[in-house]
C-alpha positions in Angstrom: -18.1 -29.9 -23.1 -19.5 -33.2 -24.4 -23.3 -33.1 -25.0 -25.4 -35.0 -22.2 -27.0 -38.1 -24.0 -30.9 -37.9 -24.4 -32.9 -40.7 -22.6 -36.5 -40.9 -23.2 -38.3 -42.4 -19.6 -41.8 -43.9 -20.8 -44.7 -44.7 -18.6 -48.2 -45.1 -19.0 -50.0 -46.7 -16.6 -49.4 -46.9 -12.7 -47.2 -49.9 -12.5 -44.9 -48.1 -15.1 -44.5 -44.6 -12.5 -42.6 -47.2 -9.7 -40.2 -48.3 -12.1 -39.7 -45.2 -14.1 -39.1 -43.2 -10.4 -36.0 -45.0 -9.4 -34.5 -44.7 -12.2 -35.3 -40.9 -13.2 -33.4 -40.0 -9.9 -30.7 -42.0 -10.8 -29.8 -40.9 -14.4 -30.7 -37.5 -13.1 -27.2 -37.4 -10.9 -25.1 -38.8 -14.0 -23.3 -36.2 -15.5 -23.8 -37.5 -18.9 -27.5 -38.1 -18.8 -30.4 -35.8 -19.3 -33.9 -37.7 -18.9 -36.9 -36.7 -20.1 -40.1 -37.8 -19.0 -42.8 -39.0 -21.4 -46.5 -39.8 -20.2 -48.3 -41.6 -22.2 -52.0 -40.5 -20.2 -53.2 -44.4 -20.3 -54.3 -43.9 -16.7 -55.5 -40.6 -16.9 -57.2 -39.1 -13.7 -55.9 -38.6 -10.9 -56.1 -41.4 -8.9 -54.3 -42.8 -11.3 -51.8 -41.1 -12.4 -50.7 -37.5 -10.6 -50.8 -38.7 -7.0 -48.4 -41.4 -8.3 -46.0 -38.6 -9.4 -46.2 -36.9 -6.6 -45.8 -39.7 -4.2 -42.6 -40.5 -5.9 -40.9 -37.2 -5.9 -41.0 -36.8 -9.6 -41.5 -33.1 -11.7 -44.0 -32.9 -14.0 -44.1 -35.1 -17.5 -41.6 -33.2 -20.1 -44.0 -34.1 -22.6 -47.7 -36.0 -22.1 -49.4 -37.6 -24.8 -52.7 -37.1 -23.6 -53.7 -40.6 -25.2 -56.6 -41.7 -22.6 -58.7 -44.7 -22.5 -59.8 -47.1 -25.3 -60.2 -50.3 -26.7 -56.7 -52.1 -26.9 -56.5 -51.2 -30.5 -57.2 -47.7 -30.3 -54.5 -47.1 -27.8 -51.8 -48.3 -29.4 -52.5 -46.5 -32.5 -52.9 -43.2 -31.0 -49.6 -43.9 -29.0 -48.0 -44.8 -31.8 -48.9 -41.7 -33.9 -48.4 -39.3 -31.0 -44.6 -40.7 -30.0 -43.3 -40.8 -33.6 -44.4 -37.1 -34.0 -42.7 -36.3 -31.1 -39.9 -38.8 -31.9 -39.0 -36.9 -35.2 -38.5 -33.6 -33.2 -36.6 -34.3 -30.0 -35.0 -37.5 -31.5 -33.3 -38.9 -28.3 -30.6 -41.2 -28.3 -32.2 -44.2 -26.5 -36.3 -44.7 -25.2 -36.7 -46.4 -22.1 -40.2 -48.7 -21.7 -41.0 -50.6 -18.8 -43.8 -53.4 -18.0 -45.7 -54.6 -20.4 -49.2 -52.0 -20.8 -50.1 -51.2 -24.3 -47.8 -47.9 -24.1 -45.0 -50.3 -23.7 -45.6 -52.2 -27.1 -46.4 -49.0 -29.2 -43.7 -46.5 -28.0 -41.1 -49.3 -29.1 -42.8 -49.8 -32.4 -42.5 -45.9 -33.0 -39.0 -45.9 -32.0 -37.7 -48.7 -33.9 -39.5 -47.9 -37.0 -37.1 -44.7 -36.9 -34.1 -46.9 -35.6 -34.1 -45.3 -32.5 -32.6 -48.2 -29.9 -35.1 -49.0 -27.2 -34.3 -50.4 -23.7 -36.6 -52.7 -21.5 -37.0 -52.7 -18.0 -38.5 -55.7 -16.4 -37.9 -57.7 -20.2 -38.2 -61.3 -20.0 -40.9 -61.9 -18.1 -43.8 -64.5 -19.5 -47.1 -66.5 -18.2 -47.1 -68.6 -21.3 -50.6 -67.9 -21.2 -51.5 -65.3 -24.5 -55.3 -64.6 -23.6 -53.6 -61.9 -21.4 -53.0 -58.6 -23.5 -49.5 -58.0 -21.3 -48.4 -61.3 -22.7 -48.8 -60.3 -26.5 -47.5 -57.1 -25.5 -44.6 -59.0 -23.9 -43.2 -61.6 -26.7 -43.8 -58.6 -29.2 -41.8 -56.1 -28.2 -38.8 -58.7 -26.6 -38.3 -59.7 -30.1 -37.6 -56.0 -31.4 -35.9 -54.0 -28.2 -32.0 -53.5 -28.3 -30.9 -53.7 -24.4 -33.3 -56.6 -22.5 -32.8 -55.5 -18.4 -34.1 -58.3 -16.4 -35.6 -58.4 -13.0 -34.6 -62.2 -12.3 -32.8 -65.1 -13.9 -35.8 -66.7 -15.0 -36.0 -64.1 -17.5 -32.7 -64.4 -18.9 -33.2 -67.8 -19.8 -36.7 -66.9 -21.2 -35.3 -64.4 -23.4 -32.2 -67.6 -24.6 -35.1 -69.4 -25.7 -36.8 -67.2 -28.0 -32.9 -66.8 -29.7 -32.2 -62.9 -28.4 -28.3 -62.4 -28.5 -27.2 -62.5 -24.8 -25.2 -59.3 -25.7 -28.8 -57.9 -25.3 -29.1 -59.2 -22.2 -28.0 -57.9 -19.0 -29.8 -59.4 -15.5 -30.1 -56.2 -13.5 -32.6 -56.8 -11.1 -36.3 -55.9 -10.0 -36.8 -51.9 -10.0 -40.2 -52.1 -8.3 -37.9 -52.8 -4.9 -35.6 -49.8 -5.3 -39.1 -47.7 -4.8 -40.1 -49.4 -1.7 -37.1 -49.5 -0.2 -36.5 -45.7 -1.0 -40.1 -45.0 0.0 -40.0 -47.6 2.9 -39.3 -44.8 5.9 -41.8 -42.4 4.7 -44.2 -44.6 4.4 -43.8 -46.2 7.8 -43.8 -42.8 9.4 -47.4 -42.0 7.8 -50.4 -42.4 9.4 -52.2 -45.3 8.4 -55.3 -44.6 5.3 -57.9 -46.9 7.4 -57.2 -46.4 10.8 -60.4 -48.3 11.6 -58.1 -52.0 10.9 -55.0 -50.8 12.5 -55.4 -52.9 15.6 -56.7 -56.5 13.7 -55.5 -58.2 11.1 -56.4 -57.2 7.6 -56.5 -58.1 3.9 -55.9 -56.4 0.7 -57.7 -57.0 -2.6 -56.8 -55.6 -5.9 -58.7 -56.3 -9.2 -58.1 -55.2 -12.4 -57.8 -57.8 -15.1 -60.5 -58.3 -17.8 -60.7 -62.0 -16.9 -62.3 -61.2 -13.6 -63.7 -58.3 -13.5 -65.1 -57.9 -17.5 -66.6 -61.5 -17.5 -69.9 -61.6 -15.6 -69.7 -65.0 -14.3 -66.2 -64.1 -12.8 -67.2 -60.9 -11.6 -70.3 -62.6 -9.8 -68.3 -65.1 -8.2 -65.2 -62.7 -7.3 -68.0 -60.6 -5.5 -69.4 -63.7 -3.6 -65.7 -64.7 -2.6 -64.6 -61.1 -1.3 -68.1 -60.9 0.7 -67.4 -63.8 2.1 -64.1 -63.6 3.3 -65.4 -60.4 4.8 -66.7 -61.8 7.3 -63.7 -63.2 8.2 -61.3 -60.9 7.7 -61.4 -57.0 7.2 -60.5 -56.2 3.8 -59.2 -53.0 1.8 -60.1 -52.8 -1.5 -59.2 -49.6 -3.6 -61.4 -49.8 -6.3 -59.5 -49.6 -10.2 -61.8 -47.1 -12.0 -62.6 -50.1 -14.4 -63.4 -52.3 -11.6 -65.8 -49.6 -10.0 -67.8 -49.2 -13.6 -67.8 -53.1 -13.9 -69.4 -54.1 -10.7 -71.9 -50.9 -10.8 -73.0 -51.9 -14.5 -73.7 -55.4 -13.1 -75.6 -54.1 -9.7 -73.0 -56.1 -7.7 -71.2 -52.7 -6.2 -73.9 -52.2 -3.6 -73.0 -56.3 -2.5 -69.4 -55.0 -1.6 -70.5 -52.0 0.3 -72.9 -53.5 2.6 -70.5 -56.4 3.6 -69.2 -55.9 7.0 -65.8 -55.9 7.1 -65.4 -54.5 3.6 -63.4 -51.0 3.0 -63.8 -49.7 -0.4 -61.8 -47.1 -1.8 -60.8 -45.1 -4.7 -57.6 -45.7 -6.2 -54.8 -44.9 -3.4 -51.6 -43.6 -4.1 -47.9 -45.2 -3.8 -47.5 -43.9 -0.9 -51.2 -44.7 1.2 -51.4 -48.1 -0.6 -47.8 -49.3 0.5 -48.8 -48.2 4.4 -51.5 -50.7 3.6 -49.5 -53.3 2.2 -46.4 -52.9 5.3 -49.6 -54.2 7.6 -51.5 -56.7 6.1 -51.9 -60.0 6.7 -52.7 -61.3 3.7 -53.2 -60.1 -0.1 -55.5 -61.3 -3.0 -55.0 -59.5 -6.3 -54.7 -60.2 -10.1 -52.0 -57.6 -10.3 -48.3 -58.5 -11.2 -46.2 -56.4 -9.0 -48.3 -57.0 -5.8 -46.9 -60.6 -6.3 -43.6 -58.8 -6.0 -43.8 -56.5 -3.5 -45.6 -59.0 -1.1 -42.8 -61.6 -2.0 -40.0 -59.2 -0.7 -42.4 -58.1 2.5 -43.1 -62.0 3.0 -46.5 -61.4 3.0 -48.8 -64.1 2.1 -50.5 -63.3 -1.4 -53.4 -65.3 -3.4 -53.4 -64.3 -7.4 -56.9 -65.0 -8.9 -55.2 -65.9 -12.1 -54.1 -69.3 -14.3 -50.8 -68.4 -14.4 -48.5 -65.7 -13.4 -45.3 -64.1 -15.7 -43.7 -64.0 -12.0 -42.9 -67.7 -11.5 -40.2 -67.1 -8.6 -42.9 -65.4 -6.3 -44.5 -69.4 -6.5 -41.5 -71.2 -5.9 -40.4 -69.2 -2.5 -43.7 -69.9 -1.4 -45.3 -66.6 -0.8 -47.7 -66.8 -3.7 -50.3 -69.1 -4.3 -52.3 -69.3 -7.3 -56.5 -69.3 -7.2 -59.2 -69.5 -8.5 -62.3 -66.4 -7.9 -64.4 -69.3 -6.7 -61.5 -70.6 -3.8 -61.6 -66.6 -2.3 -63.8 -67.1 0.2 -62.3 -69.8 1.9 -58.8 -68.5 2.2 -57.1 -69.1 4.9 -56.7 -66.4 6.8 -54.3 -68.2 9.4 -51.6 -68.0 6.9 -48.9 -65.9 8.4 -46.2 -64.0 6.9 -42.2 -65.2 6.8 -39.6 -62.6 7.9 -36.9 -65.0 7.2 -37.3 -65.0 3.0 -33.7 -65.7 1.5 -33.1 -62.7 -0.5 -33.5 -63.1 -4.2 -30.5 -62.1 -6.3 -30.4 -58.2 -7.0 -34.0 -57.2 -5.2 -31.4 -55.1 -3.3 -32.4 -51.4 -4.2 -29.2 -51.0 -6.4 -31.2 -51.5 -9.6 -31.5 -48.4 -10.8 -28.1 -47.7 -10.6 -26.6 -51.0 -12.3 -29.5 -49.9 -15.3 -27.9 -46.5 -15.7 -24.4 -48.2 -15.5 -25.4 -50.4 -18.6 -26.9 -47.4 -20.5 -23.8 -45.4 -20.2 -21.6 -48.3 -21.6 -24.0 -49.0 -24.2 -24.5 -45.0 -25.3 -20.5 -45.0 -25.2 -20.6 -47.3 -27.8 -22.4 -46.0 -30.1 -26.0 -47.4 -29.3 -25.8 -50.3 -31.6 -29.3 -51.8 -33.0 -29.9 -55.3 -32.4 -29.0 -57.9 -34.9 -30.9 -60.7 -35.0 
């Protein structure tokens, strides 16, 4: 019997467990295929990172790294050091990174430094603005992967651009929509995390990036706008472990707790914070795949940010870039469209036409990229 082909599944940080999920399951029913899960431990507690597993119905990690938190620079080196090591014994025959976190950029420089071929999920993608890390992480590692698989056509012709050889390239669609489809009747049948806003409208707010939440000026003022709006509207607002430190180090937590309206959290899982999402009326985040998620629900979202690598969520009109200063007079009329066109390949099927392309591309021999 022929060997089953070796594919390492990468993730480091929460976004990366949503994409990775779909596609575990998937190669997991090919008879060719045996994936192995590799954890980097960039989010490491449990907010972060377990309940995520377990929400998605996956085993345990095959092998954790253990890396933990750090400065940007201390995270891709240890990455880097701990993936080759375990590169040169289990030498798989393709590593599979998704997103664009720091484990992204250093698992694919440890593979290709031992020409191993590397694979992207969600390649492509750019804000054009490199002040963000994820955008140097981005350009970086396009220019060095072997298969590019691209959540929407946008990307593709990104990726022309900067000269990768559209053999490389191979438009698949966005893997964050095969989880929330799959997860979409369990979730609804769940009892809601805040039952206290089930009956009135409510927002969502997410905040991560360092651009709000490590500059004090922009953490001030994002505080001021969320109190605000408050008062308005009820708001959820899971608190990223960063985030938490951030506003307690500048005495601006206690601001957010007394604001009525205001529901703060720790980080929820996949599961809780989707039930969430399915209700509300309105979102304002800095995070990249909310834009998606709320795009595909038709929920109205606000990104606090100069520029988003997700350009098609502000063309359909469901996203609206902002400024921290505009938060508190949002308008919280706006209502959500249940008539979006669907966007080519948000279908679901993702996972499946990835694993289609890997077996083709393992049948011939897993080929480096030239050029």
């Amino acid at each position: 019997m022929t060997a089953k082909k070796t594919v390492h599944l990468v993730a480091g940080a929460r976004p990366n467990f949503m994409k990775i999920a779909p596609l575990y399951h998937e190669l997991k029913k090919r008879p060719w295929c045996a994936p192995v899960l590799i954890h980097t431990g960039q989010h490491y507690d449990l907010g972060m990172s377990d309940v995520f597993f377990r929400d998605l119905n996956l085993p345990a990690p095959d092998f954790s790294l253990g890396i933990g938190g750090g400065s940007h620079g201390e995270q891709l080196g240890k990455v880097v050091m701990a993936y080759e090591t375990m590169l040169t014994e289990t030498c798989p025959d393709l590593v599979t990174v998704v997103g664009d976190v720091n484990a992204t950029a250093a698992c694919t420089l440890a593979a290709k430094k031992l020409n191993i071929p590397v694979a992207h999920v969600e390649a492509g993608l750019r804000s054009r603005d490199r002040m963000m890390p994820e955008e140097i992480n981005r350009v970086v590692t396009d220019s060095i992967f072997d298969l590019h698989l691209t959540p929407s056509e946008d990307a593709d012709a990104n990726l022309r651009a900067e000269n990768v050889p559209a053999s490389c390239i191979h438009f698949v669609g966005n893997i964050m929509i095969d989880s929330l489809v799959a997860m979409a009747p369990v979730v609804r049948a769940q009892a809601h995390p805040f039952p206290q806003v089930v009956d009135r409208p409510y927002a969502i707010a997410t905040f991560h990036r360092p651009a709000n939440v490590d500059d004090a000026a922009n953490l001030r003022l994002l505080v001021e706008g969320l109190v605000a709006l408050a008062h308005k509207i009820a708001i959820i607002f899971p608190l990223h472990p960063r985030t938490r430190q951030r506003l307690h180090a500048a005495g601006l937590l206690v601001a957010l707790e007394q604001a009525p309206g205001m529901h703060l959290s720790d980080p929820l899982g996949y599961a809780d914070f989707m039930r969430c999402l399915f209700g509300a009326a309105l979102v304002v985040t800095d995070s990249g795949g909310v834009q998606e998620e709320t795009t595909y629900l038709g929920i109205p979202c606000f990104t606090a940010r100069p520029s988003t690598e997700r350009p098609i969520t502000i063309s359909l009109g469901t996203n609206v870039l902002i400024s921290v200063s505009d938060i508190g007079s949002l308008p919280i009329s706006a209502t959500r469209r249940d008539k979006i066109a669907p966007l080519p390949l948000w279908d679901g099927k993702t996972a499946s036409r990835i694993a289609t392309v890997f077996e083709r591309y393992l049948a011939d021999g897993a080929p480096l990229r030239q050029g």
